[in-house]
C-alpha angles and dihedrals in degrees: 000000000000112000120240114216112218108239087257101061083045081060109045086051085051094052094047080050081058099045087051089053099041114100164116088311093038087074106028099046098055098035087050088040086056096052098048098032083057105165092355079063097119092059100043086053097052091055091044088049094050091052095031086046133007092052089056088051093046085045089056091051104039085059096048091050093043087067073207111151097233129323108305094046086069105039088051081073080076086044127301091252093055088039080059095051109043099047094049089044086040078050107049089047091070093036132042102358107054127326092057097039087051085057088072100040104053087044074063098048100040109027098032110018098069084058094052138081113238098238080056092052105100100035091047087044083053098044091044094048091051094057087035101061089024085055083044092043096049089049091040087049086041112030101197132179096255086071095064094041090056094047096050089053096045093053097068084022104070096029081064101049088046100047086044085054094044090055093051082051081047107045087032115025111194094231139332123295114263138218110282118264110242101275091065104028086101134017085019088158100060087039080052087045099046089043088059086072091073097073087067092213107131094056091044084055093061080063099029091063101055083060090047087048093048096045085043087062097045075057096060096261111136108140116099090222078048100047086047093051099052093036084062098047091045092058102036085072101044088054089042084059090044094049107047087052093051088060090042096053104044091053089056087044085047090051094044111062092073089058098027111033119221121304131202097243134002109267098090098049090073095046095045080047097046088038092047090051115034095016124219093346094053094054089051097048090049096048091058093047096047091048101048088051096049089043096055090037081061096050094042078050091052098034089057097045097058095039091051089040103046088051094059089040096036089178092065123070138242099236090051094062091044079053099052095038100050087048084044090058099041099059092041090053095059083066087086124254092254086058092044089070107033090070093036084068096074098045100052084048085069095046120042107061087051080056091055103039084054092052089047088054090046085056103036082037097107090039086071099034093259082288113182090222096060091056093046103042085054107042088047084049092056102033085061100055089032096061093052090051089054092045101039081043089055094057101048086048085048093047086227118129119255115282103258099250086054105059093064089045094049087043088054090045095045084053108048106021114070115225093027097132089050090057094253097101074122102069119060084041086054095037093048091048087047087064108031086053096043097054085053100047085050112042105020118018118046098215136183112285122211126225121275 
Protein backbone atom coordinates (compact mmCIF):
# COMPACT_ATOMS: atom_id res chain seq x y z
CA UNK A 1 0.00 0.00 0.00
CA UNK A 2 1.04 3.24 -1.14
CA UNK A 3 2.14 5.49 1.80
CA UNK A 4 0.35 8.80 2.46
CA UNK A 5 2.70 11.60 3.72
CA UNK A 6 0.70 14.17 6.82
CA UNK A 7 0.65 18.00 5.42
CA UNK A 8 3.48 18.65 7.74
CA UNK A 9 5.90 16.41 6.48
CA UNK A 10 4.70 17.84 2.92
CA UNK A 11 5.89 21.08 4.50
CA UNK A 12 9.11 20.49 6.11
CA UNK A 13 10.29 18.83 2.53
CA UNK A 14 8.91 22.28 0.85
CA UNK A 15 10.79 24.39 3.03
CA UNK A 16 14.33 22.27 2.53
CA UNK A 17 13.28 22.80 -1.33
CA UNK A 18 13.45 26.40 -0.26
CA UNK A 19 16.38 26.30 1.46
CA UNK A 20 18.04 24.47 -1.87
CA UNK A 21 16.66 27.43 -4.05
CA UNK A 22 17.40 30.32 -1.73
CA UNK A 23 20.21 32.04 -2.49
CA UNK A 24 22.71 34.80 -3.54
CA UNK A 25 20.12 35.60 -6.95
CA UNK A 26 16.84 35.03 -4.90
CA UNK A 27 17.58 38.74 -3.09
CA UNK A 28 19.57 40.81 -5.68
CA UNK A 29 17.37 40.04 -8.94
CA UNK A 30 13.91 41.22 -7.54
CA UNK A 31 15.20 44.10 -5.36
CA UNK A 32 17.34 45.41 -8.70
CA UNK A 33 14.21 44.48 -10.87
CA UNK A 34 12.12 46.92 -8.44
CA UNK A 35 14.33 49.85 -8.80
CA UNK A 36 14.64 49.85 -12.66
CA UNK A 37 10.83 48.36 -13.57
CA UNK A 38 9.52 51.81 -11.22
CA UNK A 39 5.86 52.21 -12.02
CA UNK A 40 5.98 49.31 -14.78
CA UNK A 41 6.84 47.39 -11.74
CA UNK A 42 3.44 44.65 -11.88
CA UNK A 43 4.43 43.44 -15.20
CA UNK A 44 8.08 43.06 -14.72
CA UNK A 45 7.23 40.98 -11.75
CA UNK A 46 4.91 38.68 -13.49
CA UNK A 47 7.57 37.80 -16.08
CA UNK A 48 10.13 37.52 -13.43
CA UNK A 49 7.69 35.33 -11.51
CA UNK A 50 6.97 32.94 -14.64
CA UNK A 51 10.89 32.32 -15.18
CA UNK A 52 11.91 32.72 -11.10
CA UNK A 53 9.07 30.54 -10.47
CA UNK A 54 7.03 28.83 -12.52
CA UNK A 55 10.31 27.01 -14.58
CA UNK A 56 11.65 25.64 -11.14
CA UNK A 57 8.07 24.24 -10.45
CA UNK A 58 7.76 22.74 -13.96
CA UNK A 59 11.61 21.38 -13.30
CA UNK A 60 10.40 19.64 -10.12
CA UNK A 61 7.84 18.16 -11.84
CA UNK A 62 9.33 17.28 -14.98
CA UNK A 63 11.78 15.18 -12.84
CA UNK A 64 9.16 13.49 -10.72
CA UNK A 65 7.18 12.51 -13.80
CA UNK A 66 10.31 11.44 -15.68
CA UNK A 67 10.65 8.44 -13.04
CA UNK A 68 14.64 9.34 -14.51
CA UNK A 69 17.37 8.49 -11.78
CA UNK A 70 19.26 12.12 -11.78
CA UNK A 71 19.98 14.55 -14.85
CA UNK A 72 21.63 12.83 -17.19
CA UNK A 73 19.61 10.13 -17.02
CA UNK A 74 17.03 12.30 -18.51
CA UNK A 75 18.75 14.27 -20.89
CA UNK A 76 20.44 10.57 -22.50
CA UNK A 77 17.07 10.20 -23.71
CA UNK A 78 18.65 13.34 -26.67
CA UNK A 79 21.98 11.11 -26.88
CA UNK A 80 24.30 10.14 -23.98
CA UNK A 81 26.96 12.48 -25.22
CA UNK A 82 24.75 15.26 -25.22
CA UNK A 83 23.30 13.92 -22.03
CA UNK A 84 27.42 14.41 -20.82
CA UNK A 85 27.66 17.59 -21.88
CA UNK A 86 24.75 19.34 -20.96
CA UNK A 87 24.53 18.22 -17.35
CA UNK A 88 28.50 19.06 -16.52
CA UNK A 89 28.10 22.48 -18.49
CA UNK A 90 24.36 22.75 -16.71
CA UNK A 91 26.67 22.02 -13.59
CA UNK A 92 29.21 24.10 -13.73
CA UNK A 93 26.55 27.19 -14.46
CA UNK A 94 25.26 26.99 -11.06
CA UNK A 95 28.56 26.16 -9.61
CA UNK A 96 31.93 27.50 -10.27
CA UNK A 97 31.31 29.79 -12.79
CA UNK A 98 28.93 31.87 -11.67
CA UNK A 99 26.00 31.00 -9.30
CA UNK A 100 28.45 29.68 -6.56
CA UNK A 101 31.10 32.23 -7.01
CA UNK A 102 28.07 35.14 -6.68
CA UNK A 103 27.33 33.52 -3.36
CA UNK A 104 30.20 34.88 -2.17
CA UNK A 105 30.04 37.69 -3.54
CA UNK A 106 26.54 39.03 -2.55
CA UNK A 107 27.30 37.66 1.25
CA UNK A 108 30.13 40.51 0.53
CA UNK A 109 27.99 43.00 -0.69
CA UNK A 110 25.24 42.60 1.52
CA UNK A 111 26.54 41.09 5.02
CA UNK A 112 30.48 42.95 5.05
CA UNK A 113 30.60 46.26 2.34
CA UNK A 114 28.17 48.72 4.38
CA UNK A 115 30.71 48.26 7.13
CA UNK A 116 33.66 49.16 4.93
CA UNK A 117 35.38 52.36 3.61
CA UNK A 118 35.51 52.50 0.12
CA UNK A 119 39.58 52.83 -0.27
CA UNK A 120 39.32 49.24 2.02
CA UNK A 121 36.74 47.64 -0.57
CA UNK A 122 38.73 45.39 -2.66
CA UNK A 123 41.36 44.07 0.07
CA UNK A 124 38.63 43.41 2.51
CA UNK A 125 36.44 41.64 -0.80
CA UNK A 126 39.40 39.74 -1.20
CA UNK A 127 40.02 38.86 2.63
CA UNK A 128 36.36 38.08 3.13
CA UNK A 129 36.11 35.73 -0.23
CA UNK A 130 39.16 33.68 0.91
CA UNK A 131 37.47 32.65 4.44
CA UNK A 132 34.62 32.52 2.85
CA UNK A 133 35.41 29.56 0.09
CA UNK A 134 38.47 28.06 2.72
CA UNK A 135 35.49 27.89 5.50
CA UNK A 136 33.20 26.16 2.14
CA UNK A 137 35.74 24.27 1.26
CA UNK A 138 36.52 22.76 5.08
CA UNK A 139 32.16 21.85 5.49
CA UNK A 140 31.97 20.64 1.75
CA UNK A 141 35.57 18.15 2.60
CA UNK A 142 33.95 17.35 5.88
CA UNK A 143 29.79 17.39 5.60
CA UNK A 144 28.90 17.58 9.01
CA UNK A 145 25.56 17.74 10.76
CA UNK A 146 25.77 21.54 11.63
CA UNK A 147 25.30 22.10 8.15
CA UNK A 148 22.18 20.73 8.05
CA UNK A 149 20.99 22.41 11.66
CA UNK A 150 21.81 25.88 10.31
CA UNK A 151 20.23 25.40 7.37
CA UNK A 152 17.28 24.24 8.76
CA UNK A 153 17.19 27.54 11.07
CA UNK A 154 18.02 29.76 8.55
CA UNK A 155 15.26 28.52 6.30
CA UNK A 156 12.44 29.78 8.36
CA UNK A 157 14.86 31.98 9.66
CA UNK A 158 15.46 34.01 7.18
CA UNK A 159 11.72 33.73 5.49
CA UNK A 160 10.77 35.38 8.84
CA UNK A 161 13.45 38.41 9.01
CA UNK A 162 12.60 39.21 5.44
CA UNK A 163 8.78 39.09 5.61
CA UNK A 164 9.11 41.10 8.96
CA UNK A 165 11.17 43.59 6.87
CA UNK A 166 8.68 43.55 3.83
CA UNK A 167 5.73 44.50 6.20
CA UNK A 168 7.40 47.11 7.53
CA UNK A 169 8.02 48.15 3.15
CA UNK A 170 4.37 47.41 3.04
CA UNK A 171 2.71 49.26 6.24
CA UNK A 172 5.71 52.21 5.79
CA UNK A 173 7.36 52.62 1.76
CA UNK A 174 10.34 54.53 1.77
CA UNK A 175 9.14 56.89 -1.05
CA UNK A 176 6.86 56.80 -3.97
CA UNK A 177 7.41 54.69 -6.80
CA UNK A 178 9.16 56.46 -9.79
CA UNK A 179 8.97 56.45 -13.61
CA UNK A 180 10.89 53.09 -15.12
CA UNK A 181 14.52 53.47 -16.24
CA UNK A 182 14.82 52.69 -20.24
CA UNK A 183 15.14 48.82 -20.23
CA UNK A 184 11.56 48.44 -18.82
CA UNK A 185 9.73 51.55 -20.13
CA UNK A 186 8.36 49.44 -22.56
CA UNK A 187 8.03 45.67 -22.91
CA UNK A 188 8.58 45.59 -19.25
CA UNK A 189 6.93 42.22 -19.19
CA UNK A 190 9.42 40.15 -21.64
CA UNK A 191 12.95 42.50 -19.68
CA UNK A 192 11.05 41.03 -16.22
CA UNK A 193 10.78 37.37 -18.17
CA UNK A 194 14.20 37.15 -19.46
CA UNK A 195 15.56 38.52 -15.81
CA UNK A 196 13.94 35.66 -14.29
CA UNK A 197 16.65 33.63 -15.85
CA UNK A 198 19.10 34.92 -13.40
CA UNK A 199 17.91 33.03 -10.51
CA UNK A 200 19.00 30.11 -12.19
CA UNK A 201 16.29 28.12 -10.75
CA UNK A 202 14.86 26.45 -13.29
CA UNK A 203 18.05 24.84 -14.35
CA UNK A 204 19.06 23.91 -10.09
CA UNK A 205 15.66 22.21 -10.07
CA UNK A 206 16.65 19.80 -12.71
CA UNK A 207 19.18 18.77 -9.82
CA UNK A 208 16.98 19.76 -6.70
CA UNK A 209 14.26 17.12 -7.68
CA UNK A 210 16.20 14.16 -7.88
CA UNK A 211 16.98 15.01 -3.78
CA UNK A 212 13.36 15.61 -3.18
CA UNK A 213 12.73 12.54 -4.92
CA UNK A 214 15.35 10.65 -2.98
CA UNK A 215 14.36 11.99 0.45
CA UNK A 216 10.68 11.40 -0.74
CA UNK A 217 11.65 7.43 -1.04
CA UNK A 218 13.54 7.18 2.33
CA UNK A 219 9.71 8.57 3.30
CA UNK A 220 7.88 5.60 1.93
CA UNK A 221 6.99 7.06 -1.09
CA UNK A 222 7.58 4.55 -4.12
CA UNK A 223 4.58 4.90 -6.63
CA UNK A 224 5.19 7.09 -9.69
CA UNK A 225 1.58 8.67 -9.29
CA UNK A 226 3.03 8.94 -5.54
CA UNK A 227 6.35 10.32 -6.22
CA UNK A 228 4.33 13.09 -8.81
CA UNK A 229 1.74 14.10 -6.10
CA UNK A 230 3.95 14.90 -3.53
CA UNK A 231 6.58 16.38 -6.03
CA UNK A 232 4.01 18.71 -6.78
CA UNK A 233 3.02 19.55 -3.23
CA UNK A 234 6.56 19.83 -2.25
CA UNK A 235 7.18 22.40 -4.68
CA UNK A 236 4.30 24.12 -4.63
CA UNK A 237 5.51 25.37 -1.12
CA UNK A 238 8.82 26.07 -1.75
CA UNK A 239 7.58 28.47 -4.82
CA UNK A 240 4.86 29.75 -2.60
CA UNK A 241 7.67 30.81 -0.37
CA UNK A 242 9.78 32.24 -3.67
CA UNK A 243 7.19 33.98 -4.89
CA UNK A 244 5.81 35.80 -2.18
CA UNK A 245 9.28 37.07 -1.49
CA UNK A 246 9.84 38.23 -5.22
CA UNK A 247 6.92 40.53 -4.81
CA UNK A 248 8.06 41.41 -1.52
CA UNK A 249 11.18 42.26 -2.47
CA UNK A 250 10.61 44.43 -5.82
CA UNK A 251 8.28 46.53 -4.11
CA UNK A 252 10.81 47.27 -1.66
CA UNK A 253 13.44 47.72 -4.84
CA UNK A 254 10.27 50.12 -6.64
CA UNK A 255 10.00 52.41 -3.11
CA UNK A 256 13.62 52.72 -2.72
CA UNK A 257 14.99 54.41 -5.44
CA UNK A 258 13.41 58.05 -4.12
CA UNK A 259 15.40 57.56 -0.68
CA UNK A 260 18.23 55.44 -1.99
CA UNK A 261 19.10 56.42 -5.52
CA UNK A 262 19.95 53.40 -8.34
CA UNK A 263 22.55 50.93 -7.75
CA UNK A 264 24.34 48.97 -9.95
CA UNK A 265 23.09 45.62 -8.69
CA UNK A 266 20.71 44.61 -6.13
CA UNK A 267 22.64 44.02 -2.77
CA UNK A 268 22.39 47.36 -1.41
CA UNK A 269 19.45 47.76 -1.82
CA UNK A 270 18.65 44.95 1.49
CA UNK A 271 20.96 46.31 3.58
CA UNK A 272 19.87 50.39 2.79
CA UNK A 273 16.23 48.76 3.36
CA UNK A 274 17.09 46.71 6.67
CA UNK A 275 19.44 49.92 7.84
CA UNK A 276 16.79 52.29 7.02
CA UNK A 277 14.19 50.12 9.17
CA UNK A 278 15.57 48.52 12.11
CA UNK A 279 18.74 50.64 12.17
CA UNK A 280 22.23 49.25 13.07
CA UNK A 281 20.72 45.83 14.55
CA UNK A 282 18.93 45.12 11.77
CA UNK A 283 21.81 45.39 9.55
CA UNK A 284 23.61 43.21 11.67
CA UNK A 285 20.96 40.59 11.97
CA UNK A 286 20.56 40.57 8.15
CA UNK A 287 24.41 40.36 7.34
CA UNK A 288 24.74 37.03 9.37
CA UNK A 289 21.77 35.57 7.82
CA UNK A 290 22.67 36.43 4.43
CA UNK A 291 25.87 35.17 4.92
CA UNK A 292 25.09 31.87 6.46
CA UNK A 293 22.65 31.24 3.54
CA UNK A 294 24.96 32.11 0.91
CA UNK A 295 27.70 30.18 2.73
CA UNK A 296 25.62 26.60 2.93
CA UNK A 297 24.09 27.29 -0.68
CA UNK A 298 27.97 27.23 -1.66
CA UNK A 299 28.77 24.00 0.05
CA UNK A 300 25.44 22.22 -1.20
CA UNK A 301 26.96 23.83 -4.82
CA UNK A 302 30.13 22.36 -4.25
CA UNK A 303 29.04 19.41 -2.65
CA UNK A 304 26.88 18.62 -5.73
CA UNK A 305 29.64 19.48 -8.47
CA UNK A 306 32.45 16.89 -7.19
CA UNK A 307 30.23 14.39 -6.46
CA UNK A 308 28.61 14.66 -10.05
CA UNK A 309 31.87 15.13 -11.41
CA UNK A 310 33.90 12.43 -9.71
CA UNK A 311 31.27 9.98 -10.78
CA UNK A 312 31.67 10.70 -14.38
CA UNK A 313 35.69 10.88 -13.85
CA UNK A 314 35.85 8.28 -11.41
CA UNK A 315 40.11 8.74 -11.29
CA UNK A 316 39.88 11.50 -10.17
CA UNK A 317 38.63 12.27 -6.48
CA UNK A 318 36.13 13.89 -5.00
CA UNK A 319 38.13 16.21 -2.85
CA UNK A 320 40.05 17.24 -5.74
CA UNK A 321 37.18 18.56 -7.44
CA UNK A 322 35.85 20.37 -4.01
CA UNK A 323 39.32 21.67 -4.22
CA UNK A 324 39.24 23.06 -7.96
CA UNK A 325 36.30 24.11 -7.80
CA UNK A 326 36.48 26.18 -4.47
CA UNK A 327 39.70 27.79 -5.88
CA UNK A 328 37.85 28.00 -8.86
CA UNK A 329 34.97 30.26 -6.91
CA UNK A 330 37.22 32.43 -4.90
CA UNK A 331 39.19 34.02 -7.73
CA UNK A 332 36.01 34.38 -9.89
CA UNK A 333 34.21 36.22 -6.94
CA UNK A 334 36.90 39.19 -6.72
CA UNK A 335 35.43 40.09 -10.47
CA UNK A 336 33.07 41.84 -8.91
CA UNK A 337 29.10 40.63 -8.55
CA UNK A 338 28.02 43.02 -11.01
CA UNK A 339 30.66 41.16 -13.60
CA UNK A 340 29.55 37.80 -12.49
CA UNK A 341 26.58 38.30 -14.04
CA UNK A 342 27.21 40.22 -16.84
CA UNK A 343 29.02 37.19 -18.55
CA UNK A 344 26.42 34.43 -16.92
CA UNK A 345 23.80 36.09 -19.23
CA UNK A 346 24.94 34.74 -22.05
CA UNK A 347 25.35 31.62 -20.95
CA UNK A 348 21.83 30.95 -19.40
CA UNK A 349 20.52 32.40 -22.87
CA UNK A 350 21.97 29.11 -24.37
CA UNK A 351 20.49 26.90 -21.71
CA UNK A 352 17.58 27.40 -20.70
CA UNK A 353 15.63 27.05 -23.24
CA UNK A 354 17.48 23.46 -23.86
CA UNK A 355 16.25 22.96 -20.18
CA UNK A 356 12.88 23.71 -21.11
CA UNK A 357 12.62 22.28 -23.98
CA UNK A 358 13.88 19.08 -22.03
CA UNK A 359 11.24 19.49 -19.44
CA UNK A 360 8.28 20.05 -22.69
CA UNK A 361 9.54 16.55 -24.20
CA UNK A 362 9.35 14.69 -20.16
CA UNK A 363 5.98 15.75 -20.18
CA UNK A 364 4.89 15.31 -24.03
CA UNK A 365 7.02 12.36 -23.79
CA UNK A 366 3.73 9.35 -23.75
CA UNK A 367 1.78 11.41 -26.41
CA UNK A 368 4.82 10.10 -29.24
CA UNK A 369 5.44 6.93 -27.96
CA UNK A 370 9.06 8.20 -25.99
CA UNK A 371 10.46 8.32 -29.81
CA UNK A 372 14.18 9.34 -30.00
CA UNK A 373 13.40 11.56 -32.95
CA UNK A 374 11.13 13.61 -31.30
CA UNK A 375 13.87 14.51 -28.49
CA UNK A 376 16.56 15.11 -31.05
CA UNK A 377 14.67 17.10 -33.90
CA UNK A 378 13.67 19.46 -31.11
CA UNK A 379 16.52 19.91 -29.03
CA UNK A 380 18.65 20.50 -32.34
CA UNK A 381 15.91 22.88 -33.19
CA UNK A 382 16.37 24.75 -30.10
CA UNK A 383 20.30 24.43 -29.51
CA UNK A 384 20.59 26.30 -32.96
CA UNK A 385 18.58 29.31 -32.25
CA UNK A 386 19.73 29.11 -28.59
CA UNK A 387 23.58 29.49 -29.33
CA UNK A 388 23.10 32.63 -31.38
CA UNK A 389 20.99 34.19 -28.53
CA UNK A 390 24.18 33.40 -25.83
CA UNK A 391 26.70 34.70 -28.28
CA UNK A 392 24.79 37.75 -29.75
CA UNK A 393 23.85 38.26 -25.77
CA UNK A 394 27.39 38.24 -25.01
CA UNK A 395 28.19 41.23 -27.46
CA UNK A 396 26.04 43.21 -26.65
CA UNK A 397 27.26 42.43 -22.68
CA UNK A 398 30.55 42.92 -23.93
CA UNK A 399 29.51 46.30 -25.84
CA UNK A 400 31.64 44.68 -29.29
CA UNK A 401 29.97 44.60 -32.36
CA UNK A 402 28.62 41.13 -33.68
CA UNK A 403 31.44 38.73 -35.30
CA UNK A 404 30.95 39.11 -38.76
CA UNK A 405 29.46 35.50 -39.60
CA UNK A 406 26.72 36.25 -36.75
CA UNK A 407 24.95 39.47 -37.91
CA UNK A 408 23.46 37.67 -41.22
CA UNK A 409 22.46 34.70 -39.07
CA UNK A 410 20.57 37.13 -36.07
CA UNK A 411 18.88 39.34 -39.21
CA UNK A 412 17.49 35.97 -40.69
CA UNK A 413 16.40 34.96 -37.31
CA UNK A 414 14.82 38.47 -36.36
CA UNK A 415 12.83 38.03 -39.76
CA UNK A 416 11.46 34.80 -39.85
CA UNK A 417 11.34 33.55 -36.14
CA UNK A 418 8.31 35.62 -33.65
CA UNK A 419 9.43 36.61 -30.51
CA UNK A 420 13.05 36.91 -31.65
CA UNK A 421 13.71 40.27 -30.21
CA UNK A 422 12.04 38.86 -26.34
CA UNK A 423 14.28 36.39 -26.26
CA UNK A 424 11.55 33.48 -27.09
CA UNK A 425 12.51 33.10 -31.29
CA UNK A 426 13.08 29.29 -29.62
CA UNK A 427 9.76 28.30 -28.84
CA UNK A 428 7.01 28.05 -31.90
CA UNK A 429 10.16 26.36 -33.97
CA UNK A 430 10.43 24.04 -31.18
CA UNK A 431 6.46 23.75 -30.59
CA UNK A 432 5.66 23.12 -34.62
CA UNK A 433 8.67 20.17 -34.86
CA UNK A 434 7.23 18.70 -31.68
CA UNK A 435 4.33 18.08 -33.48
CA UNK A 436 5.27 17.48 -36.93
CA UNK A 437 7.82 14.71 -35.48
CA UNK A 438 5.65 13.37 -33.22
CA UNK A 439 2.97 12.67 -35.51
CA UNK A 440 5.45 10.94 -37.42
CA UNK A 441 6.99 9.08 -34.91
CA UNK A 442 2.97 7.91 -33.85
CA UNK A 443 1.01 7.18 -36.68
CA UNK A 444 3.78 6.44 -39.82
CA UNK A 445 7.24 5.66 -38.95
CA UNK A 446 7.85 3.26 -36.35
CA UNK A 447 11.36 5.00 -34.69
CA UNK A 448 13.83 4.08 -31.88
CA UNK A 449 12.35 4.67 -28.36
CA UNK A 450 14.43 5.61 -25.49
CA UNK A 451 14.21 4.08 -21.95
CA UNK A 452 11.62 5.44 -19.27
Amino acid sequence: MQKKLAFSSYLVIGVMLFALFFGAGNLIFPAQLGQYAGTNLWPAIIGFLITGVGLPFLGILAMGFSGSRNLQDLASRIHPAYAVVFTSLLYLTIGPFFAAPRTGAVAFNIGISPFISEENMQIASIIFTLLFFGLTLWLSLNPAKIVDRVGKILSPGIIILLLALLTMVVLKPMGAIEAPQEAYASGAFMKGFTEGYNTMDALASLVFGIIVINVLHSMGVTSKRGILTATAKTGAVATAFLAIIYVGIAYLGATSTEKLGLFETGGPVLSEASSHYFGSFGLVLLAVVIILACLTTAIGLMTACGEYFHMLMPKISYKLFVVIFTTFCFVIANFGLANIITYSIPVLMFLYPLAVVLMLLTFTSPLFNHSRIVYVAATAVAFLISIIDGLKTLCKSLEIDYFGWLSPIVSFYERILPFYDEGLGWLLPVLVVMVITGVLARFVFRTSTVDV
